[in-house]
N, C-alpha and C positions, 0 to 999 in steps of 0.2 A: 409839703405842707399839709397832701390831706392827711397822711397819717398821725399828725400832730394834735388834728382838729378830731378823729375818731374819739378820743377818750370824753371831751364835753358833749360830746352829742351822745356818744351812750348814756351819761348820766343823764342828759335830760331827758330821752327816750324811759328810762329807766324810773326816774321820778322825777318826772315832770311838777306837779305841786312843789315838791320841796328843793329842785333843785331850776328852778325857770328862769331863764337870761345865765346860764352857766357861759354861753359864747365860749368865747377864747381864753377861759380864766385858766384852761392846760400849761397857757403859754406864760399867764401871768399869775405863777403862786403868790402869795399876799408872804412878807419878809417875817411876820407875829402867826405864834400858833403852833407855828410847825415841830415839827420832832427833832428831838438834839441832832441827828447824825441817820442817813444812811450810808448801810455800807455793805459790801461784797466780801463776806467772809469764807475764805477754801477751806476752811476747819469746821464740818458742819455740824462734831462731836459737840455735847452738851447745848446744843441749839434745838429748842420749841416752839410750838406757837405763843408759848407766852412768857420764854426765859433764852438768855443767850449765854453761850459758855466763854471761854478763853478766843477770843480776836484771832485769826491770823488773814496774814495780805495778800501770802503767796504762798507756792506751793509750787514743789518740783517734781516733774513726771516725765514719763516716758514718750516719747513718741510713737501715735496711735491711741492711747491711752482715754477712757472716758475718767472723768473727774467731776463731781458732786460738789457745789458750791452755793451759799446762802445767800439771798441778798433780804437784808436784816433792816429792822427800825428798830431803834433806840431813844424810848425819851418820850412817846407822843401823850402831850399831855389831855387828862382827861375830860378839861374845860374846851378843847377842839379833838374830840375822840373821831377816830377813821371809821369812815365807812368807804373809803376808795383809796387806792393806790394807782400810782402813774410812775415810771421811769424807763429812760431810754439807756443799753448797754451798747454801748460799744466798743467792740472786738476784732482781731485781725482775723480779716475771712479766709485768708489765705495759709493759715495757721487752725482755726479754729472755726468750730461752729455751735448754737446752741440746740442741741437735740430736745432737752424733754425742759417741762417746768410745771412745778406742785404749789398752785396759792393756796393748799387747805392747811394753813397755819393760821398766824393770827387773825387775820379780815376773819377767819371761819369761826374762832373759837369762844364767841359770843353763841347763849342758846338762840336757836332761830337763825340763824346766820344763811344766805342762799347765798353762794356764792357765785358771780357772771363773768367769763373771763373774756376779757377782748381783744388781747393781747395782739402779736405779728402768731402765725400758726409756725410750729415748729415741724422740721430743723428749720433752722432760720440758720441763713448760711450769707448775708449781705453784709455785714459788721456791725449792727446796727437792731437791737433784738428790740423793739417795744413793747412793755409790758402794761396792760391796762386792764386792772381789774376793781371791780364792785362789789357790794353785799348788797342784793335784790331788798332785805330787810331793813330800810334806814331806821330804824328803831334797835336794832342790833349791833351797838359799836362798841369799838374798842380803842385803848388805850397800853401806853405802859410800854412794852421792851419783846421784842420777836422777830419769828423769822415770817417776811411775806412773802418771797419767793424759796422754792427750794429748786435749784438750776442745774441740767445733767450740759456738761460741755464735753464737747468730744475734740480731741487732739489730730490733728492730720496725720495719718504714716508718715509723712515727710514734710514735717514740722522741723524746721532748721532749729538751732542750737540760740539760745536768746529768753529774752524775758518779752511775754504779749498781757499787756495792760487788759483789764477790764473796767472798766470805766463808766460812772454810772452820769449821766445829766440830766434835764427838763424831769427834775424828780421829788416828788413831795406826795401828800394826800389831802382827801376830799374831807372834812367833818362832817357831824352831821345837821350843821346849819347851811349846807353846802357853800362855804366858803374855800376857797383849794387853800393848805396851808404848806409852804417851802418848808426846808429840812434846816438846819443852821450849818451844818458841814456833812459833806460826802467822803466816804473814804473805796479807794477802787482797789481792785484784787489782782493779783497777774498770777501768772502760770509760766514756769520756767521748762519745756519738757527738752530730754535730752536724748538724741539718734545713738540708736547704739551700733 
């Protein structure tokens, strides 16, 4: 529960005027506002901060292997523009873990943009990656179609032979009347790696 509860308390540390009584609104994204779809794409080709290419869900790899994956918004309309992102991945730990993550994409790509990450600290190796990041500037937002995380996952040497879900929940963003806005659909990614 406390980790659930870190994301509203940074924002209101963070801007307290604009965001005061955020409480537990982490837990409770509001169902209007939010962005057509997050989603976890392994095809991180033609993905920017502010454009996304061709979809994919999965991807097959090696055991050992690190692999590069997006986790995208799509849709955030610019009558509730972001200045926050929150979602929780998870992943089989015993398969997988998440090594690195790049939010300087779209939260950033507003001028002025600062961006505060408050994320779980990487490798994150529980199954369970929490992402929670800010733009220090709320006057800085954005809207439209991007990637918010860019995610380095690593593959176990002895990653058995199967398909490991990545799966994304408790997942939407902050606007900048700090309302938290839910997503309308998630779409999750997996990784098929295979022992040679």
């Amino acid at each position: 529960m406390l980790r659930q509860q870190r994301f509203p308390f940074l924002l209101a540390a963070i801007a307290l005027p604009v965001v005061a009584g955020l409480g537990l609104v982490y837990l409770l994204f509001a169902a209007t506002g939010g962005m057509d779809a997050m989603s976890v794409d392994m095809n991180v080709s033609g993905n920017s901060a502010t454009s996304l290419g061709t979809h994919d869900f999965c991807v097959q790899v090696s055991a050992g292997a690190t692999v590069t994956a997006d986790v995208t918004a799509y849709g955030i309309p610019s009558s509730h523009a972001m200045i926050a992102y929150a979602y929780t991945l998870s992943y089989n730990p015993s398969a997988l873990s998440v090594t690195g993550q790049d939010p300087n994409f779209l939260l950033a790509s507003a001028p002025g943009s600062t961006i505060f990450n408050a994320g779980d600290p990487r490798p994150d190796t529980d199954g369970n990656f929490q992402a929670s990041v800010a733009d220090l500037n709320t006057n800085a937002t954005e809207s439209g179609s991007g990637v918010l995380d860019r995610l380095t996952i690593k593959v176990a040497s002895n990653a058995s032979n199967g398909r490991y879900t990545l799966a994304l929940s408790s997942a939407g963003h902050i606007d900048g009347s700090a309302h938290a806005d839910a997503h309308s659909v998630t779409h999750a990614g997996a990784l098929l790696p295979r022992r040679r």
